[in-house]
KOLMAR-561979 format. One record per residue: residue number from 0; residue in one letter; x, y, z of N, C-alpha, C in turn. Coordinates in nm, 4 decimals, m for minus. Layout:
REC,k,r,npx,npy,npz,capx,capy,capz,cpx,cpy,cpz
REC,NUM,a,X,Y,Z,X,Y,Z,X,Y,Z
...
//
This chain:
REC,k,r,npx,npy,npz,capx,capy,capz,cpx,cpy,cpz
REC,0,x,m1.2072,m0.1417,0.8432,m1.0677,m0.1567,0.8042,m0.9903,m0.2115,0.9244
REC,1,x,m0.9195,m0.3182,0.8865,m0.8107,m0.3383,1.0044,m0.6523,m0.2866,1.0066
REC,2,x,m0.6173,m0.2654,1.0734,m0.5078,m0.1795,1.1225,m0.3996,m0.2215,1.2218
REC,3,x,m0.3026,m0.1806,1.2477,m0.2174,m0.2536,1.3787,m0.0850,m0.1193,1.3340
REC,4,x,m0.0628,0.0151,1.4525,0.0061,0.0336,1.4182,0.1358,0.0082,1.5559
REC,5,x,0.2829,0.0478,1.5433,0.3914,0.0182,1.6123,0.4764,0.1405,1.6839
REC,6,x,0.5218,0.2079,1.7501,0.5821,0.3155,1.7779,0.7681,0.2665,1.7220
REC,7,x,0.8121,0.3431,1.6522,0.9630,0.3596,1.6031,1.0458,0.4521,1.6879
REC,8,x,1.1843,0.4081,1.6685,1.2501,0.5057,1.7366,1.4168,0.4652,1.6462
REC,9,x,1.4720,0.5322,1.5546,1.6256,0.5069,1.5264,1.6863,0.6031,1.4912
REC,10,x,1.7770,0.6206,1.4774,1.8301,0.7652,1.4249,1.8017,0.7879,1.2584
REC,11,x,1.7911,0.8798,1.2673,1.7118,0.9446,1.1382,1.8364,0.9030,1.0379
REC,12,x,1.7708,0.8667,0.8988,1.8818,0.8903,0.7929,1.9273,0.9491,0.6935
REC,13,x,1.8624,1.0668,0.7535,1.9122,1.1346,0.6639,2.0660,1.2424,0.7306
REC,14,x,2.0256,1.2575,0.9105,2.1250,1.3289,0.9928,2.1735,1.2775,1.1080
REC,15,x,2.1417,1.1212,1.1121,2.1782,1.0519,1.2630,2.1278,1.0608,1.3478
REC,16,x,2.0667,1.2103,1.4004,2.0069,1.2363,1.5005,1.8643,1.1216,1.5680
REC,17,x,1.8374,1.1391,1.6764,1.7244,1.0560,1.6971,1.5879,1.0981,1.6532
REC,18,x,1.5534,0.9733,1.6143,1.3848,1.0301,1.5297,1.3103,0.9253,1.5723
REC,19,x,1.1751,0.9710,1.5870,1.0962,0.9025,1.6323,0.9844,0.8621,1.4890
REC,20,x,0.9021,0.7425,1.4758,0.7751,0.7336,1.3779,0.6878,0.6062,1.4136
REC,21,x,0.6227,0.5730,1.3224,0.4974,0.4873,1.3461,0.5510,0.4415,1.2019
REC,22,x,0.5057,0.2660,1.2600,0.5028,0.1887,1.1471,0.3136,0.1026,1.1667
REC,23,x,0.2436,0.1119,1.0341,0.1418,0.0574,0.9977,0.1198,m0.0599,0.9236
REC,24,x,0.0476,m0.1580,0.9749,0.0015,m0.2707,0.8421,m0.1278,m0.1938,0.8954
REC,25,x,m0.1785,m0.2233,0.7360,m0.3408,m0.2148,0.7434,m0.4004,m0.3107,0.6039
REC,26,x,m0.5027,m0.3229,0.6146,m0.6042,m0.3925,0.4954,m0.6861,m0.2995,0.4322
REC,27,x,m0.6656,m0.2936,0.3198,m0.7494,m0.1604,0.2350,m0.7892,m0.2133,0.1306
REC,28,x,m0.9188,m0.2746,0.0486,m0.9326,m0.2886,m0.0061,m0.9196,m0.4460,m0.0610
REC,29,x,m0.9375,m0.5311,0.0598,m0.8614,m0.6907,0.0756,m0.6975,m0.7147,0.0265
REC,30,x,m0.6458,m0.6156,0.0538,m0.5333,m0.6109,0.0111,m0.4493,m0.5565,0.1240
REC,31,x,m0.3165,m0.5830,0.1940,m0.2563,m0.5898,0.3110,m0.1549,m0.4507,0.2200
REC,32,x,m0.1296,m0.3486,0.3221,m0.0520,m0.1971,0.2799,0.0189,m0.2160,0.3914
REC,33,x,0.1374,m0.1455,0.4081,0.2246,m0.1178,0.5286,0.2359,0.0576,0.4891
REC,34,x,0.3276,0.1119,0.5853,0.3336,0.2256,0.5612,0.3979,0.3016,0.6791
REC,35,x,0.5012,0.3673,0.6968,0.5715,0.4466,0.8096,0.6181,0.5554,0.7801
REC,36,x,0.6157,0.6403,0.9067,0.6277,0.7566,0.8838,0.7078,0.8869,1.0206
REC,37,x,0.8284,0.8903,0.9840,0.9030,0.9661,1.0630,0.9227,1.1019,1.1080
REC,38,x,0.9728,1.1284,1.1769,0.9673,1.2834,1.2084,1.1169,1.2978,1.2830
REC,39,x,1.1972,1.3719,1.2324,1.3020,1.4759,1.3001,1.2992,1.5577,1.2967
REC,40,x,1.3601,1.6374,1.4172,1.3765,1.7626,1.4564,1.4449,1.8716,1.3236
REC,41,x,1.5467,1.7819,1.2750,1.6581,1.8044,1.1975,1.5748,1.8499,1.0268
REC,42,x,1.5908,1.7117,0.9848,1.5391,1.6712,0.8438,1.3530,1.7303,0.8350
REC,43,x,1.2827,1.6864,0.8909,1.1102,1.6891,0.8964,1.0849,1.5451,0.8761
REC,44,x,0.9829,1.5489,0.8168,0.9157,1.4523,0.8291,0.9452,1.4006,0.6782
REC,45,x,0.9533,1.2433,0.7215,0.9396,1.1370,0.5494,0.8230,1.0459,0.5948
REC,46,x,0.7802,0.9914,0.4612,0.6681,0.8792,0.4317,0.7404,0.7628,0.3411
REC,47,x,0.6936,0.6589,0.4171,0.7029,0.5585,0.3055,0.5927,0.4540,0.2976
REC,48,x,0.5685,0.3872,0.2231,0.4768,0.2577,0.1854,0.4465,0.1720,0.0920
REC,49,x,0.3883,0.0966,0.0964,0.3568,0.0176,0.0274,0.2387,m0.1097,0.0186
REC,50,x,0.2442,m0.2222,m0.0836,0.0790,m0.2806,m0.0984,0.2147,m0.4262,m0.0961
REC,51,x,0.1189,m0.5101,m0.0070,0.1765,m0.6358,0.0039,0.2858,m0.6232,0.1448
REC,52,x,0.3746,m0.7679,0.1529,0.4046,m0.8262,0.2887,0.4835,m0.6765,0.2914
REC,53,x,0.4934,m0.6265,0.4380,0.5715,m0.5569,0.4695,0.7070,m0.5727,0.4774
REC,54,x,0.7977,m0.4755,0.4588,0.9204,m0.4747,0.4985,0.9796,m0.5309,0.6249
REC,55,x,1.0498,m0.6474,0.6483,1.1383,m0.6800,0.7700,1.1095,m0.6302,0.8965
REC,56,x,1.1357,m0.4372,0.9049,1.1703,m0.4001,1.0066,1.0383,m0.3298,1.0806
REC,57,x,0.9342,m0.3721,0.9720,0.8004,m0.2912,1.0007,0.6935,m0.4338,1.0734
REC,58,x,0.7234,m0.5135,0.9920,0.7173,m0.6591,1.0648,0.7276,m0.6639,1.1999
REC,59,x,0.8613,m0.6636,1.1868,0.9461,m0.6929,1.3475,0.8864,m0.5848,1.4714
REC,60,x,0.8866,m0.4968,1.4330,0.8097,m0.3503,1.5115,0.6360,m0.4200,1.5899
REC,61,x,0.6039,m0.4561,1.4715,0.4414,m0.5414,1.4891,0.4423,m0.6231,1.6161
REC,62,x,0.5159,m0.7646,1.5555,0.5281,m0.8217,1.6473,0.5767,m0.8192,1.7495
REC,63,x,0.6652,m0.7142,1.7648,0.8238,m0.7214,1.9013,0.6779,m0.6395,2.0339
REC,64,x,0.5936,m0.5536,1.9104,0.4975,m0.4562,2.0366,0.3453,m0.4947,2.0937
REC,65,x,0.3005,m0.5715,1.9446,0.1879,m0.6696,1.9498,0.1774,m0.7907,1.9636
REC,66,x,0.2898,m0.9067,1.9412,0.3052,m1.0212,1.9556,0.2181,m1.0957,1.8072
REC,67,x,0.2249,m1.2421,1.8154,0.1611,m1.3266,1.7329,0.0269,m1.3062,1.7559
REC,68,x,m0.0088,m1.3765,1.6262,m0.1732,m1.4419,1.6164,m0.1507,m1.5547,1.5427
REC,69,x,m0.2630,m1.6357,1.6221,m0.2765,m1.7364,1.4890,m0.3806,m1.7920,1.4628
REC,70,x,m0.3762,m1.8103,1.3342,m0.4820,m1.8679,1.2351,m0.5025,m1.9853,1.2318
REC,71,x,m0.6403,m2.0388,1.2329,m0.6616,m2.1942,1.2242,m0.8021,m2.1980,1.1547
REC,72,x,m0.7755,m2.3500,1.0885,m0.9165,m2.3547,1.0316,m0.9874,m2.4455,1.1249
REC,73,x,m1.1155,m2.3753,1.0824,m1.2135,m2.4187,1.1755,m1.2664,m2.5773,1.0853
REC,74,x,m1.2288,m2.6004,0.9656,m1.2839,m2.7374,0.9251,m1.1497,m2.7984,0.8838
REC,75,x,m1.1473,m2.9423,0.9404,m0.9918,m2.9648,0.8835,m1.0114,m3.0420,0.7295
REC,76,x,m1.1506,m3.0199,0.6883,m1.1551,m3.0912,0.5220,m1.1663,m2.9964,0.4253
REC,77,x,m1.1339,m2.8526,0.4729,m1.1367,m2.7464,0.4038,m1.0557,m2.7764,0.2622
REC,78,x,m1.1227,m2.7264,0.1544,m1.0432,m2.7575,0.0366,m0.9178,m2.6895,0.0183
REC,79,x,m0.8043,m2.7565,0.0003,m0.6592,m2.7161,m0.0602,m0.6710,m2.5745,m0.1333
REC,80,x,m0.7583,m2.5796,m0.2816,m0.7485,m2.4217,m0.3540,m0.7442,m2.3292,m0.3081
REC,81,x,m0.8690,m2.3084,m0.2217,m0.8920,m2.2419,m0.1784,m0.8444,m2.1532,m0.0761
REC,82,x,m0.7554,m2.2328,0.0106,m0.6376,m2.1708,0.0978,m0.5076,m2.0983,0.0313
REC,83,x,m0.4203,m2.2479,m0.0939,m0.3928,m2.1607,m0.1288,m0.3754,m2.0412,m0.2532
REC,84,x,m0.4911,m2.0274,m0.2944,m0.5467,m1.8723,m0.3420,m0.5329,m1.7577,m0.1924
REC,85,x,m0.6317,m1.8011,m0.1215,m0.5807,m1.7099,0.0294,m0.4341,m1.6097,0.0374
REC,86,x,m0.3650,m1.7593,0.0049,m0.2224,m1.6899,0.0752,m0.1272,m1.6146,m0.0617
REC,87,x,m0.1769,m1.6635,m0.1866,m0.1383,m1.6178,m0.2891,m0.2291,m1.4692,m0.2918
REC,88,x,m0.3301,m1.3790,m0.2813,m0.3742,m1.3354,m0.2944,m0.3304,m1.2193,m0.1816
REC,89,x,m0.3212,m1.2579,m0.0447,m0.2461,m1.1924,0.0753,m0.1194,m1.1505,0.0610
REC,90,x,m0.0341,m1.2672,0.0273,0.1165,m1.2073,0.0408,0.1710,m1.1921,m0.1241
REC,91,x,0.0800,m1.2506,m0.1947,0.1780,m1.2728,m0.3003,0.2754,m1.3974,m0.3655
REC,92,x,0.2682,m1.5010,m0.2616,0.3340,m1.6468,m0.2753,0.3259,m1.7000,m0.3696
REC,93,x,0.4625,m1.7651,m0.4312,0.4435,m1.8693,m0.5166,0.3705,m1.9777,m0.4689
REC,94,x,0.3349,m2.0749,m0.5570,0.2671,m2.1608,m0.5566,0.3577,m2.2448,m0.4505
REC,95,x,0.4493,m2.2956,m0.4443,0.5580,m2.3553,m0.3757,0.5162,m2.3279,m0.2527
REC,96,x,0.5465,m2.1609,m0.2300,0.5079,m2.1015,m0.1172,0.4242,m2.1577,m0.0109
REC,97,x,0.2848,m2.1015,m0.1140,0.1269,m2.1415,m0.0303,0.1022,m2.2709,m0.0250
REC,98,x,0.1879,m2.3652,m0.1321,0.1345,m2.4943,m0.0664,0.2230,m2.5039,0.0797
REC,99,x,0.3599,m2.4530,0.1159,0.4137,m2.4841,0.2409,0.3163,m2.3842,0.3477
REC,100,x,0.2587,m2.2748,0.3221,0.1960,m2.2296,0.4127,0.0482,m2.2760,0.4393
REC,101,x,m0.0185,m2.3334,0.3542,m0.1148,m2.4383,0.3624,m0.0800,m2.5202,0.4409
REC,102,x,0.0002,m2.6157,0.4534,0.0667,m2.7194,0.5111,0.0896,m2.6734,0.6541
REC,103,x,0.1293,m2.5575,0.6614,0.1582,m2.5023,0.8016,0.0559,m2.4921,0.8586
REC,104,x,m0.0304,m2.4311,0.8138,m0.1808,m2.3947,0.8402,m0.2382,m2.5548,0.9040
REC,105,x,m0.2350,m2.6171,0.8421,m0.3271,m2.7224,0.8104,m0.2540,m2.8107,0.9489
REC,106,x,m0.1398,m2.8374,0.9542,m0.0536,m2.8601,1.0709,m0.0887,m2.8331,1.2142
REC,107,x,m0.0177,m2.6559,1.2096,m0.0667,m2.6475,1.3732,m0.1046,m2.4933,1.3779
REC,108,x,m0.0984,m2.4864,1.2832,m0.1804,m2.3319,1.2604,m0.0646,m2.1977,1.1752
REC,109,x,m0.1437,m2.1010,1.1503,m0.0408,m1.9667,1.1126,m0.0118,m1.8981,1.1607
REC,110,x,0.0958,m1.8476,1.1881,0.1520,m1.7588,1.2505,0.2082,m1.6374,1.2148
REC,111,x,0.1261,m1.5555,1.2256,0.1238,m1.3977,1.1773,0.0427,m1.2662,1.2265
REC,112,x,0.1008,m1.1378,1.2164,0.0641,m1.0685,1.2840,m0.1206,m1.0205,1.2914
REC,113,x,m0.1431,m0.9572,1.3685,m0.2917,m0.9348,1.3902,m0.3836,m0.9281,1.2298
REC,114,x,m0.2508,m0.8016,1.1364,m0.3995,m0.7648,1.0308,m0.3393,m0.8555,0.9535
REC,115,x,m0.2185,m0.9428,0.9437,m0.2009,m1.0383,0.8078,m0.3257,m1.1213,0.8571
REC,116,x,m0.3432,m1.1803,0.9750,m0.4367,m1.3312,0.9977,m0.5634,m1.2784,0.9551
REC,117,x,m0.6234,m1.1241,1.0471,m0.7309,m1.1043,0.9830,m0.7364,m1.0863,0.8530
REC,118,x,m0.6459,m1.0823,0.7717,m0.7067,m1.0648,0.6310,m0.6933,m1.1989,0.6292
REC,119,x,m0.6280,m1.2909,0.6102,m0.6253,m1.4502,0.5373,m0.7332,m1.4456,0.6066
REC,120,x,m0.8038,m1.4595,0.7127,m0.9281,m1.4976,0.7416,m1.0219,m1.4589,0.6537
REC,121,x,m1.0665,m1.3248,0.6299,m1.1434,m1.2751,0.5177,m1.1355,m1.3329,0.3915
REC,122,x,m0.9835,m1.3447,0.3228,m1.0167,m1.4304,0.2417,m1.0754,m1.5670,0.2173
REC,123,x,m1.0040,m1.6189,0.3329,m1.0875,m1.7690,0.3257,m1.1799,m1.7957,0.3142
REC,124,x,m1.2567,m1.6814,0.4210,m1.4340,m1.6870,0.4160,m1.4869,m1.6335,0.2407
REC,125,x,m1.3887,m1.5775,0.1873,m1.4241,m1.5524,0.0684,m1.4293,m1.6639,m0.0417
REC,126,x,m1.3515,m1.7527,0.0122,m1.3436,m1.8917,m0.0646,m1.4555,m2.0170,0.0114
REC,127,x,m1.5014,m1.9443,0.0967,m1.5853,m2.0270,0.1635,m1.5837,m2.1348,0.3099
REC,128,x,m1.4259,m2.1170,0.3314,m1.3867,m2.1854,0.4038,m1.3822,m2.0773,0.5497
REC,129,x,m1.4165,m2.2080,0.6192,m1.3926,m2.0971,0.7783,m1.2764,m2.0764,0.8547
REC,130,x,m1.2717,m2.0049,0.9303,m1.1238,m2.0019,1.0228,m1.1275,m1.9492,1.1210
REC,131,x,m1.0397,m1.9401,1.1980,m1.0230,m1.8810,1.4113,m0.9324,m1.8327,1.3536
REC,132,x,m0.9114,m1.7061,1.4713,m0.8082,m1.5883,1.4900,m0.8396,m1.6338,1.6418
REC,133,x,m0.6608,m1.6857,1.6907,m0.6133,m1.6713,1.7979,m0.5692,m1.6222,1.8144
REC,134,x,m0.5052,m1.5231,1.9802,m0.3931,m1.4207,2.0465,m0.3135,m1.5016,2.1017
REC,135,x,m0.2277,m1.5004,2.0752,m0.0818,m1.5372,2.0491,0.0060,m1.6568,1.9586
REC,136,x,0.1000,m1.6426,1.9930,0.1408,m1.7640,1.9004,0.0945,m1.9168,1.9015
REC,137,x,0.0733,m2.0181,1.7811,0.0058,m2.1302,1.7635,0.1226,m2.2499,1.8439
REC,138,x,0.0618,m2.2893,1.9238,0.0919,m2.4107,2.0655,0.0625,m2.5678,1.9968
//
């Protein structure tokens, strides 16, 4: 399973006070989950989560502590479908979407956090097509 989690810190909302939690992406099942989870002194503890792109601020947490990755294909005659199914299958994209993130891809690479790339990678290889996982952002 891949994983990437983030350390949180905002005031709690349920009492203002300061609270500390962990925000998660993970891959379960070829399918990308997020999921965070807080603790105050005050309130206790809450959970939240979910299946597909994460929320904004669980995102931002990822990257602000882990930085970019990026994705590239390793063949540049890789077939079109097949990518984007990838990205339709990962995030959920309209067709519109994955053809602009295809395009990006296909360009100068993707840019996304550790477990989004490793999963589009998995998928791809699931479509047959190959790909690199780089550390840091695509140059």
């Amino acid at each position: 399973m891949t994983q990437q989690a983030a350390r949180l810190s905002d005031p709690c909302q349920g009492c203002g006070r300061p609270c500390t939690g962990w925000a998660v992406q993970l891959v379960k099942g070829s399918r990308l989950r997020w999921e965070t989870e807080w603790a105050c002194d005050e309130c206790g503890i809450s959970h939240d989560g979910g299946w597909g792109p994460s929320p904004a601020d669980v995102r931002e947490a990822m990257v602000a502590q882990h930085g970019l990755r990026c994705l590239r294909l390793a063949d540049d005659e890789a077939r079109g479908g097949g990518i984007l199914k990838a990205f339709r299958n990962a995030f959920g994209l309209s067709l519109r979407e994955s053809q602009e993130a295809t395009g990006s891809l296909r360009e100068r690479g993707y840019e996304a956090t550790h477990v989004e790339t490793h999963l589009l990678s998995d998928l791809l290889r699931k479509e047959g097509i190959s790909s690199v996982v780089h550390s840091g952002a695509c140059t």
